[in-house]
ZAMARGU-4260 file (C-alpha; in steps of 0.2 Angstrom, whole numbers, plus 5000, padded with zeros to 4 digits):
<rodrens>
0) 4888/5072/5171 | 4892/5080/5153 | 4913/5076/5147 | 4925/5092/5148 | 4931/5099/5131
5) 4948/5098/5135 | 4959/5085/5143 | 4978/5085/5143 | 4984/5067/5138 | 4999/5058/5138
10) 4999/5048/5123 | 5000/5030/5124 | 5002/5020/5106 | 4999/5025/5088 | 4983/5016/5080
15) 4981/5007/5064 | 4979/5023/5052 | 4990/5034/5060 | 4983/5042/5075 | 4990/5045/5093
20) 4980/5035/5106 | 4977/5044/5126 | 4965/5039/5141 | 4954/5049/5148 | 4939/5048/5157
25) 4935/5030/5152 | 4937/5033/5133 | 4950/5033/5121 | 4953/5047/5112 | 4961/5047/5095
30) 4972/5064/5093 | 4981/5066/5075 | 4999/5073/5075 | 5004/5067/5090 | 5020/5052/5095
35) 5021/5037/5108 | 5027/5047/5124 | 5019/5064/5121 | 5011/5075/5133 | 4997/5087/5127
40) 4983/5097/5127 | 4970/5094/5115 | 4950/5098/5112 | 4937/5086/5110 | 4930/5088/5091
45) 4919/5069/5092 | 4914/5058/5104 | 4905/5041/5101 | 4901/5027/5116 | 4919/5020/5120
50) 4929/5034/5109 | 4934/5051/5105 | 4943/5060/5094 | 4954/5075/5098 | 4961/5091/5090
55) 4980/5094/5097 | 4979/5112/5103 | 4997/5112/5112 | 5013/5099/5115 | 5016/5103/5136
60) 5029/5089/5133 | 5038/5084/5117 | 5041/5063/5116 | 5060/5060/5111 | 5053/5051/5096
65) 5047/5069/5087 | 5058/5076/5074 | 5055/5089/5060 | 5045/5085/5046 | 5052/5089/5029
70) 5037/5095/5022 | 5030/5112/5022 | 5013/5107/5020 | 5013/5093/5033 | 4999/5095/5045
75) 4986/5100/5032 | 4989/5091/5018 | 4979/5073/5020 | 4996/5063/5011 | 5006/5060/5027
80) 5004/5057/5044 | 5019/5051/5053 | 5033/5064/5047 | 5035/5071/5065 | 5040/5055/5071
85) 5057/5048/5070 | 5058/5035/5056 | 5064/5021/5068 | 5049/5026/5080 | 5039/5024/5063
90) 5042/5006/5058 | 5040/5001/5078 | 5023/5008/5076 | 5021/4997/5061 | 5027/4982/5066
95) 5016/4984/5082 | 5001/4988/5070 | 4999/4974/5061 | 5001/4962/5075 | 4987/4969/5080
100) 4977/4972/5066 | 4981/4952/5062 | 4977/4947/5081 | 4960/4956/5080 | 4952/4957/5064
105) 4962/4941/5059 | 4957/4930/5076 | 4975/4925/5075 | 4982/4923/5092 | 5001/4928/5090
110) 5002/4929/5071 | 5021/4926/5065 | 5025/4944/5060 | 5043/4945/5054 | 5053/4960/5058
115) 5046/4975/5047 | 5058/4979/5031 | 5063/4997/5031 | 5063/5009/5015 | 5082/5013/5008
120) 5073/5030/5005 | 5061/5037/5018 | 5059/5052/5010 | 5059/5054/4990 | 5056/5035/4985
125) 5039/5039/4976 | 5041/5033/4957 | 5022/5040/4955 | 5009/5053/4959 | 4991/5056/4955
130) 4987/5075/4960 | 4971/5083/4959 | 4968/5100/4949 | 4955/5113/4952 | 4952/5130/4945
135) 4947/5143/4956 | 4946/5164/4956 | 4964/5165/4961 | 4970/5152/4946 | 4973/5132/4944
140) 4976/5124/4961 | 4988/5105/4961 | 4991/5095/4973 | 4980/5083/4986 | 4966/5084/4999
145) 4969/5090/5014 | 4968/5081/5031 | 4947/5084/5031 | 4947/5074/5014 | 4936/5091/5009
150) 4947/5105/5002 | 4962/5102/4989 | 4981/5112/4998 | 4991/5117/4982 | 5008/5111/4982
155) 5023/5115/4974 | 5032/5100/4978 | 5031/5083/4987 | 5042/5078/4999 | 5039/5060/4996
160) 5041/5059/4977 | 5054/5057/4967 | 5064/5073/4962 | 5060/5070/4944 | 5041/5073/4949
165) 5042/5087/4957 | 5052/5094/4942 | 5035/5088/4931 | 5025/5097/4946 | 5036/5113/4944
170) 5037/5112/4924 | 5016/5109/4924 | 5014/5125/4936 | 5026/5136/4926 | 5014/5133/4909
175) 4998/5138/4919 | 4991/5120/4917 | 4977/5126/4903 | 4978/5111/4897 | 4967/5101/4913
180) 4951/5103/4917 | 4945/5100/4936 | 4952/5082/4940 | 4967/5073/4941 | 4985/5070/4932
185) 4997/5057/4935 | 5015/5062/4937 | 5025/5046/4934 | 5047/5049/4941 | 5062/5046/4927
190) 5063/5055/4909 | 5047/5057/4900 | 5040/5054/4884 | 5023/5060/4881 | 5022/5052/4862
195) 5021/5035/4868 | 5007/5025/4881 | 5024/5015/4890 | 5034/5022/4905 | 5048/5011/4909
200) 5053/5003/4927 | 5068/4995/4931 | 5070/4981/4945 | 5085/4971/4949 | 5093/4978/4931
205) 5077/4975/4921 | 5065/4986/4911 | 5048/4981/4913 | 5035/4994/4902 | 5018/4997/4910
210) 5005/5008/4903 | 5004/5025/4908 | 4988/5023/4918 | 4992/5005/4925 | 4998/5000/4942
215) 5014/4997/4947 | 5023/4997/4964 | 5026/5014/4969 | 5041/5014/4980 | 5055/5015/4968
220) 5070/5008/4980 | 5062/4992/4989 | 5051/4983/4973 | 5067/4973/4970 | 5066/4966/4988
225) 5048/4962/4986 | 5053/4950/4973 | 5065/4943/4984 | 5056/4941/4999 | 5042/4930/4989
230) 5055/4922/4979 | 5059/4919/4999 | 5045/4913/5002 | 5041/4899/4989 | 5059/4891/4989
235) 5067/4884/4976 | 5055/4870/4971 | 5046/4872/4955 | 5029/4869/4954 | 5019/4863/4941
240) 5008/4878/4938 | 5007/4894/4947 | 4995/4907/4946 | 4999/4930/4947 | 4985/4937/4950
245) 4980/4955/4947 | 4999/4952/4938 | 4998/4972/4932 | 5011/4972/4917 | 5019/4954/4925
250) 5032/4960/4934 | 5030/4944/4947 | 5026/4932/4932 | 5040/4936/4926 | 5054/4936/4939
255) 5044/4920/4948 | 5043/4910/4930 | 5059/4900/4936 | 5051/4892/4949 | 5036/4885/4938
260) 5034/4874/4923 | 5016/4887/4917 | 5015/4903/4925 | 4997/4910/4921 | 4996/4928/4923
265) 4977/4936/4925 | 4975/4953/4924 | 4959/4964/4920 | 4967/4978/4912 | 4970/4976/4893
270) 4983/4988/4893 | 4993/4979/4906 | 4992/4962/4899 | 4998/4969/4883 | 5014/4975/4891
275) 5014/4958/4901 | 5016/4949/4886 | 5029/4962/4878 | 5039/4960/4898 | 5040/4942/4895
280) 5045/4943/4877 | 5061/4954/4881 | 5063/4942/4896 | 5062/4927/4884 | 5052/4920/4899
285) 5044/4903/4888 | 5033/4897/4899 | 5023/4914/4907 | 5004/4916/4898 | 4991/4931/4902
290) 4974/4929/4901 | 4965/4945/4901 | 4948/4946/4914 | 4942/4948/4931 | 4951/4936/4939
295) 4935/4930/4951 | 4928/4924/4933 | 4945/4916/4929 | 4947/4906/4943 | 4929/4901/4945
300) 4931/4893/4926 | 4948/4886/4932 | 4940/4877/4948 | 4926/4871/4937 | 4935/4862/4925
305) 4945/4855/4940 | 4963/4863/4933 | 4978/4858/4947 | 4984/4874/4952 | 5002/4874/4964
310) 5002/4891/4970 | 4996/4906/4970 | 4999/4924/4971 | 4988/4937/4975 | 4990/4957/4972
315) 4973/4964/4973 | 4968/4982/4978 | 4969/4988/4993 | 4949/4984/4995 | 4954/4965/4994
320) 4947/4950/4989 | 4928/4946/4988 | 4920/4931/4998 | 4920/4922/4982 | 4937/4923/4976
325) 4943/4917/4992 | 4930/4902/4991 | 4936/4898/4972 | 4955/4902/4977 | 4949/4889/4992
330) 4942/4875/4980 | 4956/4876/4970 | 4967/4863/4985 | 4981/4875/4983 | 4994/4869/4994
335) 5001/4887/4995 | 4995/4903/4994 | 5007/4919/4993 | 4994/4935/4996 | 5002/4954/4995
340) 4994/4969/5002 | 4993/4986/5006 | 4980/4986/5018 | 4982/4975/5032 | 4966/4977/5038
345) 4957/4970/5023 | 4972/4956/5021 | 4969/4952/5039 | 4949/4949/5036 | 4953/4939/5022
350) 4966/4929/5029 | 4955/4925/5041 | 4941/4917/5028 | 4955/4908/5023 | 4956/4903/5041
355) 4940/4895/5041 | 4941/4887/5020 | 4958/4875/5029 | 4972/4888/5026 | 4983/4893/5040
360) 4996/4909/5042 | 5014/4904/5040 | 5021/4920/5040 | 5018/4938/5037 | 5033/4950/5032
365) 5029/4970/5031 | 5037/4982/5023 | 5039/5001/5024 | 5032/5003/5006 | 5025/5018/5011
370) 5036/5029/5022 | 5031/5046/5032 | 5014/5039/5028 | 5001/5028/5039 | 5001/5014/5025
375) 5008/4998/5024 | 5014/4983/5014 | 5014/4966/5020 | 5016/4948/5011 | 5008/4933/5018
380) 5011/4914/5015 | 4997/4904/5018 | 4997/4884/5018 | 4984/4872/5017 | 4981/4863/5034
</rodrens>
C-alpha cells in the first residue's frame, strides 16, 4: 500500500540538527521549522526505510514554545534554525540533544550532562562572519546559503551578529562591493583597521591579537566563561606539563598557564602561533611555548620519545580528532583529558574511542555558543580509568 503525501503531525521532540520529529504511519518524519507541541500539516518531500522528511505546508495548532523570529530572512536563509522557538524551549532542546547524541553515538548509558550554560546574548553575540559573494544580472549578491545549501539569499543584515558587522555589511553594500570577486569575505565585530593582519579580542579584561583569517571563539559575551568552566574543571593543582592543542592564537595557554609548570601550545597555523607567542609576551606568561605543526605529527613525536604529559586540552574542528590522534593522545598515559567541541556528534564518537583506549566520561557541560542556531558547544573531562 503506497504512503499518503500528506499527513498532519503532532510534533514530538526536536532532533540533533534542528529539525522537529512526528509519527506517522510507522516512520518518523523529520519536518524543518516546527516546536515541541506543534500540530500541523506538512507534505512528504523524502522517504527512506524507517524515515521521512516533511515540508511544513500549515500550523493547525501553534505550540506555546513558538515565538517571532527576529530575522527577516528566517526560513530561507540556511544560518538558523531555531528562531521560532522560545529561547528557554531552545536550551531544553539542547540539553536533551546531547544526552542523546552521547548515550547513542557515544554508548554511554546516562552520560553526566551538566545543566546547558545559556548565552548572555541570544541574539547579536556573533564577533564574526564569513559571507559569501556572487555577481549576478541584477548586481553583487552577500550573504549565506539558503536552507537547500544550493542558492546564496542576499542580506542586509544579520540578526545574530554583532551590530558592528552589520554596519561592515551595510558600508560593503553602499560601495557596490567591486572589489570581490565570487567567494567569500570575512566581517570580523569592533573598530576595524584594514592596514594591519591583527583584530583584537578581549576576554575577562584582556586583548588577545589573532590574525585576521584565524579562529577564534565566536560568541563574543560567553568566551570568558569557557575559560572558567575549564579553569573549573582542572582545579587548582598545577601540573607538571600540560598540552593546548589546536591552541589558535593561545587564548587557553595563556589563561591555563597558572595551573602548569610548561604549557606547550600546538597549533598548525603560522599565523596564529605568531600571535600566540606575541599573547603570551604581553601576558608575561613565562612558562607557555608554541610549536608550530599538525598536531597528530606533534604528539606522535611526543609519545615516541616517551615525554610525561599531565593534561591535555583539545580544540579541534568541528570534523574531530582522527583514530590516530586519539591513539597517540591515548599512549601518552594522560591522567586527564579536557576535549572542547562544537559538534557533539563527532565529540560523542570520539569520546567513545576514548572509551575503549581506558578513558572514561567525568562530565560534559554545553553551552549555548551558538544561539537561534541548531549548533552546540560542549566541554568534556575525561580521566583515565
Amino acid at each position: 500500500m503506497q504512503m499518503k503525501n500528506r499527513f498532519t503531525l503532532k510534533i514530538e521532540s526536536i532532533a540533533f540538527g534542528g529539525s522537529g520529529v512526528g509519527r506517522a504511519e510507522g516512520l518518523v518524519i523529520f519536518v524543518p521549522f516546527t516546536a515541541p507541541e506543534d500540530i500541523v500539516e506538512i507534505e512528504i518531500v523524502a522517504k527512506k526505510k524507517k524515515f521521512a522528511r516533511g515540508r511544513l505546508i500549515r500550523i493547525i495548532e501553534p505550540s506555546r514554545r513558538r515565538t517571532l523570529p527576529l530575522c527577516r530572512y528566517y526560513g530561507s536563509c540556511g544560518g538558523c534554525s531555531y528562531q521560532h522557538i522560545d529561547y528557554e524551549c531552545q536550551l531544553e532542546v539542547k540539553q536533551q540533544q546531547v544526552q542523546e547524541v552521547f548515550s547513542r553515538i557515544g554508548a554511554i548509558v546516562h552520560p553526566k550532562v551538566s545543566d546547558i550554560i545559556p548565552s548572555p546574548l541570544n541574539y547579536g553575540y556573533r564577533g564574526k562572519a564569513r559571507l559569501h559573494t556572487a555577481k549576478t544580472a541584477a548586481g553583487v549578491q552577500l550573504g549565506f546559503m539558503d536552507v537547500s545549501g544550493g542558492r546564496l539569499v542576499d542580506i542586509e543584515r544579520c540578526e545574530i551578529m554583532d551590530e558592528t558587522i552589520n554596519d561592515q555589511i551595510r558600508e560593503t553594500r553602499a560601495k557596490g562591493m567591486n572589489s570581490f570577486d565570487d567567494g567569500d569575505v570575512t566581517f570580523w565585530s569592533g573598530p576595524q583597521n584594514h592596514d594591519e593582519d591583527a583584530i583584537v579580542r578581549m576576554v575577562k579584561g584582556r586583548e588577545f591579537l589573532v590574525p585576521f583569517t584565524g579562529f577564534f571563539q565566536a560568541n563574543l559575551h560567553l568566551t570568558g566563561r569557557m575559560v572558567d568552566e575549564v579553569g573549573r574543571l582542572i582545579g587548582a593543582e598545577k601540573r607538571d606539563t600540560v598540552i593546548d592543542a589546536c591552541c589558535g592564537s593561545g587564548l587557553f595557554s595563556i589563561f591555563l598557564a597558572p595551573y602548569a609548570l610548561r604549557m606547550i601550545g600546538v597549533e598548525i597555523n603560522e599565523k596564529s602561533v605568531r600571535y600566540a607567542r606575541e599573547n603570551a609576551k604581553r601576558h608575561e606568561t613565562g612558562n607557555t611555548e608554541f610549536i608550530c605543526g599538525d598536531v597528530e605529527d606533534v604528539l606522535f613525536d611526543m609519545a615516541r620519545g616517551k615525554e610525561s604529559v599531565d593534561l591535555i586540552i583539545l580544540d579541534p574542528p568541528r570534523t574531530g580528532l582522527s583514530g590516530k590522534t586519539i591513539a597517540t593522545v591515548s599512549e601518552l598515559k594522560l591522567r586527564e583529558i579536557v576535549y572542547i567541541s562544537c559538534d557533539p556528534a563527532t565529540q560523542a564518537r570520539d569520546v567513545r574511542m576514548f572509551h575503549d583506549n581506558g578513558y572514561c566520561l567525568e562530565s560534559l557541560i554545553p553551552m549555548d555558543m551558538f544561539s537561534q542556531t541548531e549548533h552546540i558547544e560542549t566541554i568534556a573531562l575525561l580521566r583515565r580509568r
